[in-house]
N, C-alpha and C positions, 0 to 999 in steps of 0.2 A: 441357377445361382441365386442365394437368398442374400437380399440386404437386410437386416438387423437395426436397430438404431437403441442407443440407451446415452437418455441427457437430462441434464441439469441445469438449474439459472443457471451454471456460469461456463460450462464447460460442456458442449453434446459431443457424442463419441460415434464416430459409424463403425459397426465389427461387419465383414465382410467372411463371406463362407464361400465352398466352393466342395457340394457332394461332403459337406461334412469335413471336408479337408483342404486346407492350403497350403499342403507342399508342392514346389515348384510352382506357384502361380502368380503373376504379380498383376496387383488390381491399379487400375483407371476409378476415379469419385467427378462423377458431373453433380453439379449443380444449377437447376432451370437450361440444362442440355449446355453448360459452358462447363469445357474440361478443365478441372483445379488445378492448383500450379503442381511443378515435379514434386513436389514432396508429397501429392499424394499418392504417387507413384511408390510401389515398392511390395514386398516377401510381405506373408506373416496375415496382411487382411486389413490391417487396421488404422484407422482413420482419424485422427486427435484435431479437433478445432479448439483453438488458444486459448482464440479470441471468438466468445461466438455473438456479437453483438450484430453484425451485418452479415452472420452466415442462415441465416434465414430462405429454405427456399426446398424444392421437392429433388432430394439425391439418388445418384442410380450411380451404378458400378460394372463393371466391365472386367473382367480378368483375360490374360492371356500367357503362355508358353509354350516352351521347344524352338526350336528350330527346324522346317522352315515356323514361322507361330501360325498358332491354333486359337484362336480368338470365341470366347462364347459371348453368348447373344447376351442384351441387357439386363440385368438384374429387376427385380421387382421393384417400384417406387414407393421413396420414403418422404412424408413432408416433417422437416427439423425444422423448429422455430424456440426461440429464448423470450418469456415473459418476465417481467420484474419479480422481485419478491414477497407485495403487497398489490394484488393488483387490486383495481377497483370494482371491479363486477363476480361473482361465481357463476360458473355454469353446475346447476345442480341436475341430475339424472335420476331419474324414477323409472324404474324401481332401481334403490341405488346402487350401483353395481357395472363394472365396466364389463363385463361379459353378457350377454341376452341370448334367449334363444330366435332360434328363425319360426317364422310363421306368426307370431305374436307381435306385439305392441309396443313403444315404452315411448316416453317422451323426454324434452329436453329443455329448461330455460334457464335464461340471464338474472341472478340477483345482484342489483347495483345496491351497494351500503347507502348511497343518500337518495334510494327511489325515484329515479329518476330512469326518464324512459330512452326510446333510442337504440336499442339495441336487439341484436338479432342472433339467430345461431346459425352458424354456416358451417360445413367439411369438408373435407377432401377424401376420398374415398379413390382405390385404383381402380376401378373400373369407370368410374364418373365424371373422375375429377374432381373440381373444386365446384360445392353447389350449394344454392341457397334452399331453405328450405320450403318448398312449394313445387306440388303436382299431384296426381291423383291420389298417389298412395304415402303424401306427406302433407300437413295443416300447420302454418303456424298462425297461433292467436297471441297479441300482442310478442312478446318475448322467448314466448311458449313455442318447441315445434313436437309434434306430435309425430310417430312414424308407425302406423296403422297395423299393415302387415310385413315384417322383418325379412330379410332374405340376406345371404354371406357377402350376397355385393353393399350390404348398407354398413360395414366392418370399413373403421377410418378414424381419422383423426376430427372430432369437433369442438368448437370454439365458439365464443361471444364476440362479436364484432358491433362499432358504432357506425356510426353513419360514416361518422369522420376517417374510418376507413382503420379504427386502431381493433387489434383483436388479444385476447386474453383467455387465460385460461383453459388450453388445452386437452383431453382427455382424449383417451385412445378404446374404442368403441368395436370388442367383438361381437359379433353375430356366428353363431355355430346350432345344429343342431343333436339334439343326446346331451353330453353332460356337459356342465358349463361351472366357473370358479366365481362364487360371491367371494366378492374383495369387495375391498373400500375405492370409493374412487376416485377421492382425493391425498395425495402425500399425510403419510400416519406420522402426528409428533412422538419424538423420542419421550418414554417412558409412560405412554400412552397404553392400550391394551388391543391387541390385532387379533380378530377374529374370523376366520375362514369357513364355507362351507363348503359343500360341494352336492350340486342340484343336478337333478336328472327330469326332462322336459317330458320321458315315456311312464311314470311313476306316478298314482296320485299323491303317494309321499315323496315332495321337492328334497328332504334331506337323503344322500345314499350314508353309508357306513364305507368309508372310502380311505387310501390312502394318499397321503401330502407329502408334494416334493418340493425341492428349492434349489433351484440350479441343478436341477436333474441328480439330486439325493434324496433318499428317501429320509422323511424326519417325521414323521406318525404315520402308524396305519394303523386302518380297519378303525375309524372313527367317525361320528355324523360334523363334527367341526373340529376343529383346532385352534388353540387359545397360546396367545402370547402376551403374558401378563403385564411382561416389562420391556417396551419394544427399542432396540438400541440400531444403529447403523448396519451393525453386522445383518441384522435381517432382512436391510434390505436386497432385491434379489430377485429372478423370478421365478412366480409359482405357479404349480396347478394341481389336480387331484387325478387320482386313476383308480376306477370301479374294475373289477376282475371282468366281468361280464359286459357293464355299458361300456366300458372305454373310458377314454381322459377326458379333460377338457384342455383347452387353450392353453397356451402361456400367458401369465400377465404378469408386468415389471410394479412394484411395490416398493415405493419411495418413502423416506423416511426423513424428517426433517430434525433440524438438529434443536432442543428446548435451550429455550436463552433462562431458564427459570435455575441453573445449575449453580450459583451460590450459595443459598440458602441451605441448598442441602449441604452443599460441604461445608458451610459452617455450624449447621448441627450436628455433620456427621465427625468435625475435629472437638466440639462441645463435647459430644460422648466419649471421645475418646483420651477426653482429660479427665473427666469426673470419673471414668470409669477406673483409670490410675491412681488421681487423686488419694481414696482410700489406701492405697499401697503406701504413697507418699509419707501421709501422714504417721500411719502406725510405724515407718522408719526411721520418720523423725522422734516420737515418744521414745522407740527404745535406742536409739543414738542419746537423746538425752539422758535418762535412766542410766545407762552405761556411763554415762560422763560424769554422772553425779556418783555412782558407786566407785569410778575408779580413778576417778579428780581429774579426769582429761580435760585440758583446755578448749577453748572456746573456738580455735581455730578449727580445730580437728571436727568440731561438728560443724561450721560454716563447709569446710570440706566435702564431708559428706549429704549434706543439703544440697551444694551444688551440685554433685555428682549425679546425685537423685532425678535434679530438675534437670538435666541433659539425658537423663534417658528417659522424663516422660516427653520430651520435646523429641527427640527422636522417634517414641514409638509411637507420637502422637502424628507425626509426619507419614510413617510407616503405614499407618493406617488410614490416612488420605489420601496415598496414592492410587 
């Protein structure tokens, strides 16, 4: 049985599977081995926290049916945790990218916005557990931890943590060997441009000609990368590539954050959509005038149609801001 996890500052979700399928099964969600109340009991897989402020902690799942019940063993562990939405430190990764291969290198450190020191990088990893960084085949220099030579047990969630025991900034860190997905590895803002590759470790050319999926759809093949110009919500999702001959690589979840910068553009975009009218207006207006002078019509009759005018560029000045 696999646990899954996909979350958000404000809201993490657990999706529970069972062989691909959960008909007939209903799942158990512990949290730090404390079973959650009835309601996370139940059909279907799926696990909604509300409120995720104090739901911070490593989840496991359990399913069971029939009669007499058929109970399977523990699911895999997940560690779910909520950080703000500014926090104060980055963990940045070199080379940058949430996927690496095995047998090779990358490192990991803490940049604090006022330079200030203190802080460390720490994981949790399922075969490890939760560990700091230090032992033969890990260095860390100041802030910096280094991970020498790679292996699939070093695949886990890593983080910035201060002395004072506060941690930030999360990233979730595969290790695989053969083909692997350059992503970004922090949350892409919306209307930004997301750029994918897809690298193969047996190759001295890192780029393959490969195809790109997203939620298990195919959405380009047979390319060295895949570009998304104008990146929106909907993209977000997970992806990864699949070579004919090397194979796929991983899954990885691809967060998309929402730009607070969206008035501007909509007030240029209802701008153009007056002046672009505008000239209709006007040439209405001369020959409404003209007309009224050749055929004495009153002054009402063109107030009339003036109005009429300005309510259908207000409307389709609307229409076109939606």
């Amino acid at each position: 049985m696999l646990l899954m996890r996909d979350f958000s500052p404000s809201v993490p979700r657990a999706v529970l599977s069972v062989n691909g399928s959960s008909t007939g099964w209903t799942f158990s969600n512990s949290n730090d081995c404390k079973l959650l109340s009835d309601s996370s009991r139940g059909a279907g897989g799926n696990y909604t926290v509300s409120s995720a402020a104090k739901h911070t902690g490593v989840y496991v799942c359990t399913a069971e049916r029939g009669k007499p019940v058929y109970n399977t063993t523990m699911s895999n562990t997940q560690l779910i945790w909520v950080t703000g939405d500014s926090p104060p430190v980055s963990l940045i990764v070199s080379p940058s990218r949430t996927q690496h291969f095995t047998s090779a290198s990358f490192s990991l450190s803490c940049e604090d916005q006022s330079n200030s020191t203190g802080w460390r990088v720490r994981r949790y990893t399922e075969r490890w557990g939760l560990e700091d960084c230090s032992s033969v085949w890990r260095s860390q220099t100041g802030s910096t931890c280094t991970i020498r030579t790679t292996s699939p047990y070093d695949t886990g969630v890593y983080w910035c943590e201060s002395k004072s025991g506060e941690y930030y900034h999360p990233v979730n860190i595969t290790l695989h060997f053969g083909v692997i997905l350059e992503n970004p590895v922090h949350p892409v803002t919306e209307g930004d441009t997301l750029t994918l590759r897809c690298l193969d470790q047996n190759t001295t050319s890192l780029n393959l000609r490969a195809d790109f999926y997203k939620d298990g759809s195919l959405i380009q093949n047979q390319t060295t990368e895949m570009i998304i110009s104008t990146v929106s919500k909907l993209h977000e999702g997970f992806y990864y590539c699949k070579h004919p001959e090397r194979g796929e690589s991983p899954k990885s979840w691809i967060s998309v954050t929402v730009s607070h910068s969206g008035s501007p553009i909509s007030v240029l975009h209802t701008l153009s959509s007056v002046l672009a009218v505008c000239p209709y207006l006007l040439v209405t207006v001369v020959m409404i005038f003209k007309c009224c002078r050749m055929r004495g019509k009153c002054l009402s009759d063109l107030l009339h149609y003036i109005q009429l005018n300005a309510k259908l560029v207000i409307i389709f000045t609307v229409f076109l801001d939606c």
